[in-house]
N, C-alpha and C positions, 0 to 999 in steps of 0.2 A: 504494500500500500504506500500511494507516494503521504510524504511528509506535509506537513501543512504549509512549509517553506517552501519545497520543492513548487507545489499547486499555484502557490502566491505568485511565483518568478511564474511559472507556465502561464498564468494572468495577466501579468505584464508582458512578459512580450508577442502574447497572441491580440492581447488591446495597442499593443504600438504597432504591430504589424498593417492592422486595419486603420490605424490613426496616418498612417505612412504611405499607405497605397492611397486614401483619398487625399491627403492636403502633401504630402511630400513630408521629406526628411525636416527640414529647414524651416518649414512651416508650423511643423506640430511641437508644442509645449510639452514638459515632461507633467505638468498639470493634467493636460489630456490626458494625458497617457493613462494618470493614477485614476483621474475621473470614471476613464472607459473599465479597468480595469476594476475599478470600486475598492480601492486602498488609499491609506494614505500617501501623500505626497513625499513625507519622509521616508514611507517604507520603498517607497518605488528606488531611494536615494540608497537603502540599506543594498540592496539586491545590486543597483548598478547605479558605480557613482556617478556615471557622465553620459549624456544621451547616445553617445557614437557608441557603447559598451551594449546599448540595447539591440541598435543598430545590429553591431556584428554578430550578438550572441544568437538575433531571431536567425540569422542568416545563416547560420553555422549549424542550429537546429534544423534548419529546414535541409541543411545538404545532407543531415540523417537519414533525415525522410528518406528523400533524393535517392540518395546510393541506397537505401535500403530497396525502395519499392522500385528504383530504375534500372540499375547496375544490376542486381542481381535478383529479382525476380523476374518482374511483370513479361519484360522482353522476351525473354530464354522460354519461360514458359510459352509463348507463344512460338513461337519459332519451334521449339521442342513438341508440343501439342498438334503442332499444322504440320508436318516435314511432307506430308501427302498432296497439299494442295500445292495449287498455280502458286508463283509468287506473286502474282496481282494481288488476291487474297490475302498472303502474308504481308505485305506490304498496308494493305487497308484495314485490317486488325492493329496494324502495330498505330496507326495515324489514328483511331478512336480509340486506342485505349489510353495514347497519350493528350487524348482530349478529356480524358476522365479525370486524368492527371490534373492536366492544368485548370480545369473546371474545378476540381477539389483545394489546389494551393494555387489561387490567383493573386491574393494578395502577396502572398509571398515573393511571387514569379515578379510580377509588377514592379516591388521595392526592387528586388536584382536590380533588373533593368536599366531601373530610375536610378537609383542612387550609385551603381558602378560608374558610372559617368565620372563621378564627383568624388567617389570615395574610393583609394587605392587600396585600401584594403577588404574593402566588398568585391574589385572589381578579381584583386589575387583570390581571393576565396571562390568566385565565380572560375575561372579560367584552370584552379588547379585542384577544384572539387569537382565539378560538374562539366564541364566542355571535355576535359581531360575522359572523365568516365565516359561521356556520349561518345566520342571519338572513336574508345578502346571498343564498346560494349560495337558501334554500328560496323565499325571495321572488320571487325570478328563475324559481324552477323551477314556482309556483303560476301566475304573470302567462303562462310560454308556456303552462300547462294550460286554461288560461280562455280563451286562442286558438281553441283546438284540441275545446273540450268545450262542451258545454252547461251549463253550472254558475251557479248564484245571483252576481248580481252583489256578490260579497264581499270586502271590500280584502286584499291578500293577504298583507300581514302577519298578519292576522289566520288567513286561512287555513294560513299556517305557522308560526303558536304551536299553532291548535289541533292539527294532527296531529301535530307535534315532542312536543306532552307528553303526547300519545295513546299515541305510540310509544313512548317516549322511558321512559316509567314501569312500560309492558309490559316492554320488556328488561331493565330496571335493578332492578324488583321480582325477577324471575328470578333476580339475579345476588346482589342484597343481604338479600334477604329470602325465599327460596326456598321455604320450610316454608308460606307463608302463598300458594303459587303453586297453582289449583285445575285447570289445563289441562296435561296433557302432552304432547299434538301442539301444539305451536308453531306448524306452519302452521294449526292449525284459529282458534286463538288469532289470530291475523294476520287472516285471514279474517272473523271479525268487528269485531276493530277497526277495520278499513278500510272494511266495511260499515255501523257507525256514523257514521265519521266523514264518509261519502260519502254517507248517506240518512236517518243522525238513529235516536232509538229507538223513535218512534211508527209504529203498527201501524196504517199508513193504509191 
């Protein structure tokens, strides 16, 4: 059972997380913060003495998350689960299941974002917790597909840059920039990106 210290900090930084994705780093009060979370304002101070401390600690939490449910589950299971199907298929499991993903930690995903711009040590914790894992886990997942398929001899870093920002800008357009989104069925949406990404746009 967690401790009632433990629960407290887990209050604080899931209220500064949400205080952060709507008004930014720079805008939100460490008042908010105690507000959101319904503590005192000194306690907020006992836990973490300087805002930038909340900052990294949410961030550092959430690469938990991250590696836990990215790196080494959700993927592999899929991949491991499907070895039967088309890779069209694998390919559109893996792109809604990480729309689950980021539908469940958007504020989180958002602060990254936002605040690596500005803060070098969000932007190192992004780059050598999480891009780093994406890179390993998608690399690995192109090299067994090339096994298995017939596909262009392509190094497969490259083939998992291109589909990560294939994907990767389909969901996150949805999510940040929604008004400017011209597809409402999501699977149809899916369905050609993966069809591009797998046979290109010319009309051979």
């Amino acid at each position: 059972m967690e401790s009632r210290t433990s629960k407290t900090r887990k209050k604080i930084l899931e209220a500064a997380i949400e205080e952060f994705a709507q008004k930014g780093f720079s805008a939100t009060t460490t008042l908010e913060i105690a507000q959101r979370a319904q503590v005192a304002e000194v306690t907020l101070f006992r836990h973490f003495p300087k805002k930038k401390d909340i900052l990294h600690f949410a961030v550092l939490d959430f690469v938990d998350v991250f590696t836990g449910n990215f790196a080494f589950n959700s993927l592999k299971v899929i991949v491991d689960h499907n070895k039967h199907k088309p890779i069209k298929e694998i390919l559109k499991l893996i792109i809604l299941d990480r729309r689950e993903f980021l539908q469940e930690y958007f504020p989180y995903i958002k602060v990254i974002f936002q605040e690596m711009q500005f803060d070098e040590e969000v932007r190192t914790i992004y780059l050598e917790k999480i891009a780093k894992q994406v890179s390993l886990l998608f690399s690995e997942l192109f090299s067994e597909i090339k096994e298995r398929e017939k596909i262009k001899n392509i190094d497969s870093f490259i083939l998992m840059r291109s589909f990560i920002g294939m994907a990767f800008m389909m969901i996150m357009q949805r999510y940040f920039i929604p008004s400017e989104n011209k597809f409402e069925d999501f699977d149809k949406e899916i369905d050609i990106v993966v069809d591009i990404f797998l046979n290109g746009i010319l009309d051979k």
